[in-house]
Every structure is written in structure tokens, then in C-alpha cells.
GUMAR-540849 format. One record per residue (C-alpha): y, x, z; residue number from 1. Coordinates in Angstrom, 1 decimal, padded with zeros to 4 digits. Layout:
N
{rec {Y, X, Z}, NUM}
...
END
This chain:
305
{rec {-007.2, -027.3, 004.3}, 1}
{rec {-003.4, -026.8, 004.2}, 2}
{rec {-002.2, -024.6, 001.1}, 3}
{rec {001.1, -022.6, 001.2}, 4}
{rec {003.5, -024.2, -001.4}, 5}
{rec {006.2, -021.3, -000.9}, 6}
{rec {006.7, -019.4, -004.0}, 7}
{rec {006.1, -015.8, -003.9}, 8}
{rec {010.0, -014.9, -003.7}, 9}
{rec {010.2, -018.0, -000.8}, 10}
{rec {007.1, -015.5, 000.9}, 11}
{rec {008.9, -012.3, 000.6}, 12}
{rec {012.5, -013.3, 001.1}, 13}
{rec {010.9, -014.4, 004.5}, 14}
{rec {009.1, -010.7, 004.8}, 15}
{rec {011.6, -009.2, 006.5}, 16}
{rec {011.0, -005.9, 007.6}, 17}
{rec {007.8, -004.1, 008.1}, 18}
{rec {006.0, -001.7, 009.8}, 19}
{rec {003.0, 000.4, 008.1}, 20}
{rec {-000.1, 001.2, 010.4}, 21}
{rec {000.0, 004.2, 008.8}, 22}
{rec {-002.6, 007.2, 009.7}, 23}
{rec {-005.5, 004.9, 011.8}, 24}
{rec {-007.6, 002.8, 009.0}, 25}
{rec {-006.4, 004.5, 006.2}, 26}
{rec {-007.7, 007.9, 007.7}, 27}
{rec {-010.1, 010.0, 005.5}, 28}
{rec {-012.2, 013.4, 005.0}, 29}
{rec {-013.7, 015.3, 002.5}, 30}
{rec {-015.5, 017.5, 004.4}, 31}
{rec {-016.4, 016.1, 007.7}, 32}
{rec {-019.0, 013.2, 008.1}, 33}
{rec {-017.6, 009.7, 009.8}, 34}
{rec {-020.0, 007.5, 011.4}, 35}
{rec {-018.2, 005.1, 013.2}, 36}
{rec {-014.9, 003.1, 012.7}, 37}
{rec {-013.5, 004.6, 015.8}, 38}
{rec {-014.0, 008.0, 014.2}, 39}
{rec {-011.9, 007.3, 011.3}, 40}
{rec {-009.6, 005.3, 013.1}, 41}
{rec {-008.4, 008.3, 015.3}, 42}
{rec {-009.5, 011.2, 012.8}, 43}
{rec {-005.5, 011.9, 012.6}, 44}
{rec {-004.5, 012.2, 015.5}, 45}
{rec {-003.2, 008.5, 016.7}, 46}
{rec {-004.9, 005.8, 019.1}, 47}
{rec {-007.0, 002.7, 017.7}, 48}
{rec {-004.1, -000.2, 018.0}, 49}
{rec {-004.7, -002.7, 020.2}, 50}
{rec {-003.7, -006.7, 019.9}, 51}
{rec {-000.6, -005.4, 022.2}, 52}
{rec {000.9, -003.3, 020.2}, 53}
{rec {001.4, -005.9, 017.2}, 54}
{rec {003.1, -008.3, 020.2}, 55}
{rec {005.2, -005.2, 021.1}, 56}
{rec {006.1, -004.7, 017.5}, 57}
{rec {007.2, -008.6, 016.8}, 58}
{rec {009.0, -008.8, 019.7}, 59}
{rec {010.9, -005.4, 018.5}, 60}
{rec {012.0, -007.2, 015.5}, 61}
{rec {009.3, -006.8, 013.1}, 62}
{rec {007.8, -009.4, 011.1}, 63}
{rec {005.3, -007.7, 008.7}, 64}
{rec {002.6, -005.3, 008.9}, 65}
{rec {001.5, -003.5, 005.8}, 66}
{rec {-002.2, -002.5, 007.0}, 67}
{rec {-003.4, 000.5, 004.7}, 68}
{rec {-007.1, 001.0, 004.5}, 69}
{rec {-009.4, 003.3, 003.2}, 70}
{rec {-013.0, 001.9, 002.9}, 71}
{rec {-015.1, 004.7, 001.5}, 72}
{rec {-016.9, 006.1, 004.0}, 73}
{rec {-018.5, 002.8, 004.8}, 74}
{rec {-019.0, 001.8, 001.5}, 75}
{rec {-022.9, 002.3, -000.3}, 76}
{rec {-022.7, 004.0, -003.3}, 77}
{rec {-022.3, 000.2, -004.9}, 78}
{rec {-019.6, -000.4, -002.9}, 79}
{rec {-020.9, -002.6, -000.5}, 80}
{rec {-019.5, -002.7, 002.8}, 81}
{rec {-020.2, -001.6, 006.0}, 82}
{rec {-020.3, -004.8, 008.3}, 83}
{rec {-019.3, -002.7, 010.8}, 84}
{rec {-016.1, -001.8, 009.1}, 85}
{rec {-014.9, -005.3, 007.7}, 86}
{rec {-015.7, -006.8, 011.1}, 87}
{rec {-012.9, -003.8, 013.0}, 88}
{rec {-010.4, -004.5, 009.7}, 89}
{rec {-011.0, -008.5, 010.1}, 90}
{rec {-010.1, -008.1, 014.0}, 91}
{rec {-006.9, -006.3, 013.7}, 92}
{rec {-005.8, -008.6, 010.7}, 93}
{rec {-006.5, -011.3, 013.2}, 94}
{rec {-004.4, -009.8, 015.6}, 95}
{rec {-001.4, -009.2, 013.1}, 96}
{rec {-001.7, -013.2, 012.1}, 97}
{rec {-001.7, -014.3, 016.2}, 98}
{rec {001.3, -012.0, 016.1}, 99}
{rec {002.6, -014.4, 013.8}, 100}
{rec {003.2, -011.6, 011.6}, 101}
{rec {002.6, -011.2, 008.1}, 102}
{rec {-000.1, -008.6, 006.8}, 103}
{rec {-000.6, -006.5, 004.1}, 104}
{rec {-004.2, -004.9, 003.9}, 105}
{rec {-005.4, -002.7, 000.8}, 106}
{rec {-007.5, -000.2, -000.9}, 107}
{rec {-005.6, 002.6, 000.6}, 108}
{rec {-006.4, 006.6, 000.3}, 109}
{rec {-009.7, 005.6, -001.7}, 110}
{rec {-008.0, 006.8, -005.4}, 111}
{rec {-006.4, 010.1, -003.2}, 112}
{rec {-007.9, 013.3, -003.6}, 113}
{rec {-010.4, 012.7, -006.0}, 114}
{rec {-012.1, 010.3, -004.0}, 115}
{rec {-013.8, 007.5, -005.8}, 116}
{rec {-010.7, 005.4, -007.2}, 117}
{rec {-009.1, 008.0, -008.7}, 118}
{rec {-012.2, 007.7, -011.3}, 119}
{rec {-010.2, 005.1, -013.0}, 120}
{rec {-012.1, 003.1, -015.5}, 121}
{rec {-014.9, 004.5, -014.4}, 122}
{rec {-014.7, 003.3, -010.7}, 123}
{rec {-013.9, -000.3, -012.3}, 124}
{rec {-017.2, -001.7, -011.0}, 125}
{rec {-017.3, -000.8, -007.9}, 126}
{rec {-013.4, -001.9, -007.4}, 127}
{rec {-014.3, -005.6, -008.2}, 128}
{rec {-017.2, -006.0, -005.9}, 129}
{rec {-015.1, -004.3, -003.3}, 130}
{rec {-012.4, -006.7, -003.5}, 131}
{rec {-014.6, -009.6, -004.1}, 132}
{rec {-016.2, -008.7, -000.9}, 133}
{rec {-012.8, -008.3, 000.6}, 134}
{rec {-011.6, -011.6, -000.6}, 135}
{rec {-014.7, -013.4, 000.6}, 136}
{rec {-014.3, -012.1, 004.2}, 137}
{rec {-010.8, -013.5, 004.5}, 138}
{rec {-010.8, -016.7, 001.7}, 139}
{rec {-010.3, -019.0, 004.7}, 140}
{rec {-007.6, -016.8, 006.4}, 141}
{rec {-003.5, -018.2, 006.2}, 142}
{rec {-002.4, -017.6, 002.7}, 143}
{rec {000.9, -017.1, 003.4}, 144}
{rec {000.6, -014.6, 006.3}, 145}
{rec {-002.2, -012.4, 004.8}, 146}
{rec {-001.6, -011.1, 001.5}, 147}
{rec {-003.8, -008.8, -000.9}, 148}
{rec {-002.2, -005.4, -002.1}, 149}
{rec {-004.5, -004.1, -005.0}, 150}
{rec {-004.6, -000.3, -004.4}, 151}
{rec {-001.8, 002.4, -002.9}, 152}
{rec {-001.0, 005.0, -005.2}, 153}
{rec {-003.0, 004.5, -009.0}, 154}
{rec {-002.3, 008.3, -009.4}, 155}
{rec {-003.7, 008.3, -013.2}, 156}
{rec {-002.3, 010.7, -016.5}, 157}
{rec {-004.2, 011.6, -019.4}, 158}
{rec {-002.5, 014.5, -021.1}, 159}
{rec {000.8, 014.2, -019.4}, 160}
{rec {001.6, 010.8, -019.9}, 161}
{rec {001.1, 008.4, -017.2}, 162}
{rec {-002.0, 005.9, -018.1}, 163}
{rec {-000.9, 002.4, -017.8}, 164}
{rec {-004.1, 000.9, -019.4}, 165}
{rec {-006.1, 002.2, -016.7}, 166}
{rec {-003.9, 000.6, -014.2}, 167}
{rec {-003.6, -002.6, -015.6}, 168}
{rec {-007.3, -002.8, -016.0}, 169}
{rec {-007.9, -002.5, -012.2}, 170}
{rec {-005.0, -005.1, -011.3}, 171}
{rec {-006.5, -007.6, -013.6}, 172}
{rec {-010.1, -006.6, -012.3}, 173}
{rec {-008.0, -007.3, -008.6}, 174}
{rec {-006.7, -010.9, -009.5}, 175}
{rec {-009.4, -012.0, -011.3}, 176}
{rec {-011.7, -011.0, -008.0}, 177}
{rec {-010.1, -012.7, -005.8}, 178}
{rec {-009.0, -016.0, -007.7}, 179}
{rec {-012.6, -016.5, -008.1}, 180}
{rec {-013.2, -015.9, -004.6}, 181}
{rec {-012.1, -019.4, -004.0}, 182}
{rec {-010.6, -020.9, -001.2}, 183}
{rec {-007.2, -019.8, 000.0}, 184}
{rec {-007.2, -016.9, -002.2}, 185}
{rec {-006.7, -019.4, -005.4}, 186}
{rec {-003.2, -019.3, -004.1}, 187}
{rec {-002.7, -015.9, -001.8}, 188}
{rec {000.3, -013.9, -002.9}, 189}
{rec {-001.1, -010.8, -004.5}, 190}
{rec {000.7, -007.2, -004.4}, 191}
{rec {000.6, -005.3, -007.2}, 192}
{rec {000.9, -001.2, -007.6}, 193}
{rec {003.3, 000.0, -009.5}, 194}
{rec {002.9, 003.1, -011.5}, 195}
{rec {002.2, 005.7, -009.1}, 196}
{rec {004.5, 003.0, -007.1}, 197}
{rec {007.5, 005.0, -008.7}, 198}
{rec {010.0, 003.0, -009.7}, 199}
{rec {010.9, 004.4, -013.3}, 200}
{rec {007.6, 004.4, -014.3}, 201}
{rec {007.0, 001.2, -013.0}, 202}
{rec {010.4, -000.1, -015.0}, 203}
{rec {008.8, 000.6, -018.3}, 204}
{rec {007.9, -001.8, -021.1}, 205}
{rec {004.4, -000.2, -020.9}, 206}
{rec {003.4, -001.8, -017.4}, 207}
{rec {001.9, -004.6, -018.1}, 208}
{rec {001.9, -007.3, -015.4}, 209}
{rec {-001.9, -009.3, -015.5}, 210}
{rec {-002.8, -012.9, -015.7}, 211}
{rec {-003.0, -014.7, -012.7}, 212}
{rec {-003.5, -018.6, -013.0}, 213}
{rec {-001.7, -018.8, -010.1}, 214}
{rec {001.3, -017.1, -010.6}, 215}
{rec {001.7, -015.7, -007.2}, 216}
{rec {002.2, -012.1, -008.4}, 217}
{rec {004.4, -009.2, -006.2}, 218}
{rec {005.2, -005.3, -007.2}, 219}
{rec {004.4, -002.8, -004.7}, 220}
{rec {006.4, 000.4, -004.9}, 221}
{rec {007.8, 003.7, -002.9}, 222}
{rec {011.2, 004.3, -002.3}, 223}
{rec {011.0, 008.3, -001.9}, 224}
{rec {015.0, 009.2, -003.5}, 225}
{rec {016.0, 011.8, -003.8}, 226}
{rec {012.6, 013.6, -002.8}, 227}
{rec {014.8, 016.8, -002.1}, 228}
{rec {015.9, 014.8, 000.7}, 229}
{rec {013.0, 012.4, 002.0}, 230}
{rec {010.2, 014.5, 001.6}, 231}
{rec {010.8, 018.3, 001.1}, 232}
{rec {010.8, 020.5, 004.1}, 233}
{rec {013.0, 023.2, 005.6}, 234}
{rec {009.7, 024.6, 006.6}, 235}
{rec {008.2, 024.4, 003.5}, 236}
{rec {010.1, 024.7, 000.6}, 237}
{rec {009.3, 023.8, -002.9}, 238}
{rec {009.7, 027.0, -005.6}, 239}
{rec {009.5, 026.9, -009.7}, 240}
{rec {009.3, 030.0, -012.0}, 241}
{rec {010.8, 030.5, -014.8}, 242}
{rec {008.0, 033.0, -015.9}, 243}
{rec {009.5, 036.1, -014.7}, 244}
{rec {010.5, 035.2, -011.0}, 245}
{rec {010.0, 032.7, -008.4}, 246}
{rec {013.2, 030.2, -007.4}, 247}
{rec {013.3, 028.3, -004.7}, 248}
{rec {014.8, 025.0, -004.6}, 249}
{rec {016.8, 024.4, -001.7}, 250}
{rec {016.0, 021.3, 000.5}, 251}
{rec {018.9, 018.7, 000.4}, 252}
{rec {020.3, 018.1, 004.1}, 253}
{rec {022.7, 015.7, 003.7}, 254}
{rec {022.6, 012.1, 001.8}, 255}
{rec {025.5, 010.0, 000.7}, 256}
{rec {027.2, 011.0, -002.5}, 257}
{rec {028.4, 009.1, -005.5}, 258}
{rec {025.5, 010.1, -007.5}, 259}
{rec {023.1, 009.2, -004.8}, 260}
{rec {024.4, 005.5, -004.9}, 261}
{rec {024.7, 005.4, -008.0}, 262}
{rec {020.9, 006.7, -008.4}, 263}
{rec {020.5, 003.8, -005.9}, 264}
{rec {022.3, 000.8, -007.6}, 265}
{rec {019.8, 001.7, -011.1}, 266}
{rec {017.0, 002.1, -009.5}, 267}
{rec {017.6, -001.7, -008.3}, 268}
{rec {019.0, -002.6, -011.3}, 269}
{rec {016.3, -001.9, -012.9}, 270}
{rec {013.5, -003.6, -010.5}, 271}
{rec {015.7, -007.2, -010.7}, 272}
{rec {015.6, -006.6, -014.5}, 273}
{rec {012.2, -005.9, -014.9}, 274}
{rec {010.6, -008.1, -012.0}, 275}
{rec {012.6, -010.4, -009.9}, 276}
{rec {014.5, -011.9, -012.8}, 277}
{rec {011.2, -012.8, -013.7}, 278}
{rec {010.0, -015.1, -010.5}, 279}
{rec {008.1, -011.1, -009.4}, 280}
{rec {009.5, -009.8, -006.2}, 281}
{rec {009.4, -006.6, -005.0}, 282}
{rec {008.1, -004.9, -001.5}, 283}
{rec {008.9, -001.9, -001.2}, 284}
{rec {005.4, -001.1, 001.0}, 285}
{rec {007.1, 002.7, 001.9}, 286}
{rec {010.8, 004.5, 002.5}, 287}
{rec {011.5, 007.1, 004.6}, 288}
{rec {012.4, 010.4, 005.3}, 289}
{rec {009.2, 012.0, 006.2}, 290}
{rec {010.8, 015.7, 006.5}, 291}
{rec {009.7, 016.3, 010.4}, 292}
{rec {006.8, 015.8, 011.8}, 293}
{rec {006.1, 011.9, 012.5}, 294}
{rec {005.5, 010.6, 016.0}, 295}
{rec {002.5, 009.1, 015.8}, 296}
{rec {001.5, 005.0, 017.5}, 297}
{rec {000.2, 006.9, 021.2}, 298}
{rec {003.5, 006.6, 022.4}, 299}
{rec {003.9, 003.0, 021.6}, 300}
{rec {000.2, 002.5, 023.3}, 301}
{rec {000.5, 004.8, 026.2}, 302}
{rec {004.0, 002.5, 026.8}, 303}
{rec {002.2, -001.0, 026.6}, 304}
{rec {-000.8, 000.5, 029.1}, 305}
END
């Protein structure tokens, strides 16, 4: 079969922009049971997507899909899967590719809230047979159009200081998984996390980038700046104390100072320095500003029925 000779900066220069399926697959509890995908799926609120709504969103301009996915509640306590669960993920991804679209798909809110991933070392196991079932299930599939991202958000300190050995173990454990999957994965272009996919801590002589025989290697991070601005909340403002009183930091309304660019200009700076200068591009998987409340996909289904 055909493999993809594009480089991973010819694959992501052709990216484009994206659109995350955010709140659907990558839906999870901690204190309700889930039985079926289509509990999970709409467990926040939106509708399941449909193959329309990935024809509605190429034809709107977009020409990737970042397809977040949380897979522990159909997981064993091994980690196998559910076939349940990779057959619904395998459909949609199929529906993204006819798109002619490019898709993301990862290990999504599994490392949130204490949930298994956020075990680090300790979850190492289970992480490689996860992705090596992953990678099996898809090692035929385009490998130019579908690519691997390792994990979301590898929120892991020990002692205040971010753990980067921890991180780096799983990535490695996530290339080496799917290289030995064979097939198309031997050359798929594989995402990386960044540290806590923040970009100064992902610019840091301390991330260590893994071996990948392939060299087909991309960085995954967040683009969140200033956070007074994209994520904090008239509604629900953040406070500090100084030990004797409470302070309140006021939410930033407006964007678009000197400082702000400037902020900007480094923090891009530093991710050409540090990774594209190097034959590593970078996707940035999320940017927003997520201050009111989202409008979820229904809209955008309700329209196409």
C-alpha cells in the first residue's frame, strides 16, 4: 500500500485550521455509571455528530478535526477496550477521513481529575496496551489524514516542579506503541504533549523529545494568553490572599496592548527555536476565549436536519 512521503511540516503546513469535537467523546464522570457510548457521548449536553456535520464543517472552511477522546469507562481494568467503543470512535474517524479532512484522535480527559492517567508512571502499562490497541485498530487507515496525539493535558509536579521524566516516559511508551504496530503507523505523524501543553514549560531544555525511527514527530500545545483574558470569568472571579485578606483579581476585558504582542511574538519565538527550527512543527490543538458559556454542536445538527 501507498505511504505518505510528506514530511511532518509538509502535513501540518497543509493542516489548516481545525475544529475540536470538543464535549461528545471526550465526555466523562466520576460519579455516575456509563453504559453505553451514546451515554457518554451526550453526558454534556451536545448531540452525537453525525457524518453531516463533518461535510457541513469542510464545506465551512475547515480542514482538520482534532477528535478528543476519553476511553476509561470502556476500558477493563487492563485496559482493554470496549469493542463497542472503538467500533463508534473508528466510525466517526471514518467520517472525518471521507470528509477529506484531517483527524486528530487521542487519550483525552483520562489523566483529568485523578482518573487513571494522571497515575503517571504508574499508569505506564496500561497506556501502552491502550495505544497499541488504538494503533492496531487504525494501522491500515491514511497516514497522512489520521494522526496520533499521545495524551491532552500530562498534568504531572512532584514538589512543585513540573515532572518531565514522567512525561517523556509515556511519549516514548506512545511512539514506541505504535511504530511496532506496523503498517501505516511505521510512518503516521505523531503529536506530542507538551508540558501541561503550556508553552514555557514546554520551551525548556528539560523536555525531552523521544526517539522515533521515523522521525515524524509534532508538539501539541494550548494557546490560553493571557488567561485573565481567555479564561477567567466576570462571573467568577479568581481571588489570592495575602494572609490577612482576600484580593480579587480583576478579569481583563480588553486585548491588544504592546505587552500583549509582545508576550505573543516570545511565546513564538520560542516554539520556532525550540521545535520548528528542528524539522518539529507545532499544532496548537486549543485557543480561545472560553469566558461565556460555549454554544454547544445541537445547533450545527438541528441546522443540517
Amino acid at each position: 500500500y501507498y505511504i505518505s512521503k510528506k514530511t511532518a511540516t509538509d502535513i501540518v503546513k497543509d493542516m489548516g485550521i481545525g475544529y475540536n469535537l470538543a464535549n461528545v467523546f471526550d465526555c466523562y464522570s466520576t460519579s455516575e455509571e456509563i453504559k453505553t457510548p451514546d451515554e457518554q457521548i451526550t453526558l454534556w449536553g451536545n448531540s452525537a455528530p453525525n457524518k453531516q456535520l463533518f461535510n457541513f464543517l469542510k464545506k465551512s472552511g475547515f480542514k482538520t478535526i482534532r477528535f478528543p477522546i476519553t476511553w476509561m469507562h470502556f476500558m477493563d481494568d487492563s485496559g482493554k477496550v470496549n469493542p463497542l467503543w472503538m467500533s463508534r470512535v473508528k466510525e466517526v474517524v471514518k467520517w472525518i477521513i471521507d470528509a477529506n479532512m484531517y483527524c486528530i484522535i487521542d487519550v483525552h480527559n483520562d489523566a483529568t481529575d485523578r482518573n487513571w492517567l494522571s497515575e503517571g508512571i504508574a499508569s505506564k502499562n496500561k497506556f501502552k496496551y491502550l495505544w497499541e490497541q488504538i494503533a492496531n485498530e487504525f494501522k491500515d487507515f491514511d497516514d497522512e489524514y489520521l494522526l496520533f496525539e499521545a495524551l491532552n493535558v500530562g498534568d504531572y509536579w512532584i514538589n512543585g516542579n513540573y515532572d518531565y521524566n514522567t512525561l517523556y516516559n509515556l511519549t516514548q511508551t506512545f511512539v514506541d506503541s505504535v511504530r511496532n504496530s506496523g503498517g501505516k503507523n511505521k510512518e503516521r505523524l505523531l503529536v506530542l504533549a507538551g508540558a501541561e501543553k503550556d508553552i514555557d514549560l514546554t520551551c525548556s531544555t528539560d523536555y525531552i523529545i523521544p526517539k522515533d525511527p521515523s522521525n515524524k514527530l509534532a508538539i501539541s500545545i494550548h494557546y490560553y494568553f493571557p488567561s485573565t483574558f481567555t479564561i477567567e470569568s466576570d462571573r467568577n472571579p479568581w481571588t489570592y490572599s495575602n494572609g490577612s485578606e482576600v484580593h480579587i483579581i480583576p478579569p481583563l476585558r480588553t486585548w491588544g496592548d504592546e505587552g500583549h504582542y509582545n508576550d505573543m511574538i516570545k511565546h513564538f519565538d520560542n516554539l520556532k527555536r525550540y521545535f520548528v527550527d528542528k524539522g518539529i512543527p507545532v499544532i496548537i490543538t486549543e485557543v480561545g476565549v472560553v469566558t461565556e458559556e460555549l454554544k454547544d454542536i445541537n445547533s450545527i445538527i438541528n441546522y443540517l436536519n
